[in-house]
C-alpha positions, 0 to 999 in steps of 0.5 A: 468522533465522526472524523476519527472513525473515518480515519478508523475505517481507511486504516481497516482498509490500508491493512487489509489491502497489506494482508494480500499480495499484489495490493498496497495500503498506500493505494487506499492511503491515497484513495481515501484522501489521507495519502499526504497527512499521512506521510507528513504525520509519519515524519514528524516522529523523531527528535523533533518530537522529544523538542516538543514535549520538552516545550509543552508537554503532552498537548504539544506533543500530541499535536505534533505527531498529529495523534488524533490523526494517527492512534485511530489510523494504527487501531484501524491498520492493525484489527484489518491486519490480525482479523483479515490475515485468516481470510486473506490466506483462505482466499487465496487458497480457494478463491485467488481469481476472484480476489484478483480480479477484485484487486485488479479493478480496485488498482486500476480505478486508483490510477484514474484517480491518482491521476487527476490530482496534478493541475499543471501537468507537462510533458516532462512529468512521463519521466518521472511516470516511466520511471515509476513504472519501470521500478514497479516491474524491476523491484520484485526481481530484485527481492530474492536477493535479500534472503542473501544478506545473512541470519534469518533474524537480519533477513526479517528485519531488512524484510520489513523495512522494504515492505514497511516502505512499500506500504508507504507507497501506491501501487507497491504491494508490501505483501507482494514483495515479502512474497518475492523474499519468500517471507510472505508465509513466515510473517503471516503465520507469525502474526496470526500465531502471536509469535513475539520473537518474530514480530519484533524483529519484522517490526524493528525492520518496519520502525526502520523503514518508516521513518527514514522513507517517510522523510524521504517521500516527505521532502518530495512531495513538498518540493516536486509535488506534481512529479513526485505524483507521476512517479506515484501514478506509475508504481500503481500501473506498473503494479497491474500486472501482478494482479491479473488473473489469468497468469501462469507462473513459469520462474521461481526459486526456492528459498531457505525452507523450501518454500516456492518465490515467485518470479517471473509470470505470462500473462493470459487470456481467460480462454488461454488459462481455462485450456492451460490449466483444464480450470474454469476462468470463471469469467464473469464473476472475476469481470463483475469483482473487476467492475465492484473494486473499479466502482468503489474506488471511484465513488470514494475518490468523488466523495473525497473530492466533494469533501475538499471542494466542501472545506474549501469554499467553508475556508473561503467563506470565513476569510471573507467573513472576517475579512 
């Protein structure tokens, strides 16, 4: 029950991390030590799945999609994502600096330590790195595109695949990116409004996406873990940019109903913003949100480390009992 309730709570965090722009779910996957059970568990459903309940039924069954990993995962993700889309609209609103700032620090901290985990890391493995971090500046640019693919129906459901798979991904905010498609409003609105019809279609474009880049981010890790850890390392710091605070807007487009995408930004310095925009930078309180995400994450990412180290001399200790 304890374990399961974890899981809850990391879900909670992973949708509440989607609901804004800038931040991936898959970040706080990582974080919280749940990155690659995660990605394994997504793969496993598929026909293998029907092959297992045909075997042994639903016990077989649940312990091949890893559901008591899963059902409280999903429950957590989606009370985050209904509760916290309210809020997550209103800060932004009224407060988008300081959500920023929070974020900023949170991301940054996560690539200190996602960072750690390679044990024999060598010089090619910046490949790897650069290319995650040139994918990271380059793919929102590249997202005003998919509003050319067809009828607004076809649009939301390719719309979900890419942001279903950035979720999947540190560092590459799915939010961000429906932004940069101009879907951000259309699904927000419809999740909070309970619109059936769009919920479907975004959500047949996320089951699309799921399974097919889960078995992809599967297969790499489990054949070039270390690397396919760099590349990862780099979508999170190639993220950074999107969150800083003080940034001024100077290319968009609009999309299909007027609404504003963004797409390119200069980044400032808070003296430089404040003149810019006649605003406070509200300095403080953003470094002090910078330091509280910053901390966090490092507190959960000891914790988890404490936890591994734990279970591991446990293993150790019991194979040297039956031994």
């Amino acid at each position: 029950m304890k374990r399961h309730l974890g899981i809850f709570f990391k879900g909670a965090g992973m949708g509440a991390a989607d609901a804004v722009p800038g931040v991936s779910g898959g970040t706080i996957a990582f974080v919280t030590g749940i990155y690659e059970e995660l990605i394994h568990s997504i793969k496993q459903f598929g026909p293998s799945a029907f092959v297992a309940w045909r075997r042994g039924g639903f016990p077989l069954l649940a312990a091949h999609l890893n559901l008591a990993f899963v059902l409280p995962l999903l429950a957590g993700i989606a009370t985050s994502l209904v509760s916290v889309a309210h809020l997550a609209v209103w800060l932004l609103d009224e407060y988008p600096l300081l959500l920023d700032g929070f974020f900023f620090g949170l991301v940054a901290a996560s690539a200190v330590v996602v960072s750690r985990h390679p044990a024999d890391w060598q010089w090619w493995h910046l490949l790897p790195l650069a290319g995650g971090l040139l994918l990271a500046h380059g793919l929102p640019s590249l997202m005003p595109l998919v509003t050319q693919v067809g009828n607004a129906d076809l649009v939301l459901v390719v719309g979900g695949a890419i942001a279903i798979s950035a979720l999947l991904l540190p560092g590459v905010s799915g939010s961000f990116l429906l932004l940069t498609m101009g879907l951000y409003g259309t699904v927000m609105e419809g999740i909070r409004g309970v619109d059936l019809g769009l919920i479907g279609l975004f959500g047949i474009g996320c089951l699309i996406g799921l399974f097919g880049f889960s078995r992809l981010l599967s297969w790499l890790l489990r054949h070039h873990h270390i690397a396919t850890l760099q590349l990862l390392v780099g979508f999170i710091i190639g993220s950074l940019p999107v969150l800083w605070p003080w940034r001024e807007l100077v290319r968009y487009q609009l999309g299909a109903e007027g609404q504003m995408i963004p797409l390119d930004y200069r980044y400032l310095t808070p003296a430089d913003f404040a003149d810019l925009t006649g605003d406070s930078a509200h300095l403080p309180a953003v470094v002090a949100l910078m330091l509280a995400g910053a901390v966090l994450v490092l507190l959960i990412g000891r914790a988890n480390r404490n936890a591994t180290a734990g279970s591991e001399q446990g293993a150790d200790k019991e194979e040297g009992s039956n031994a």
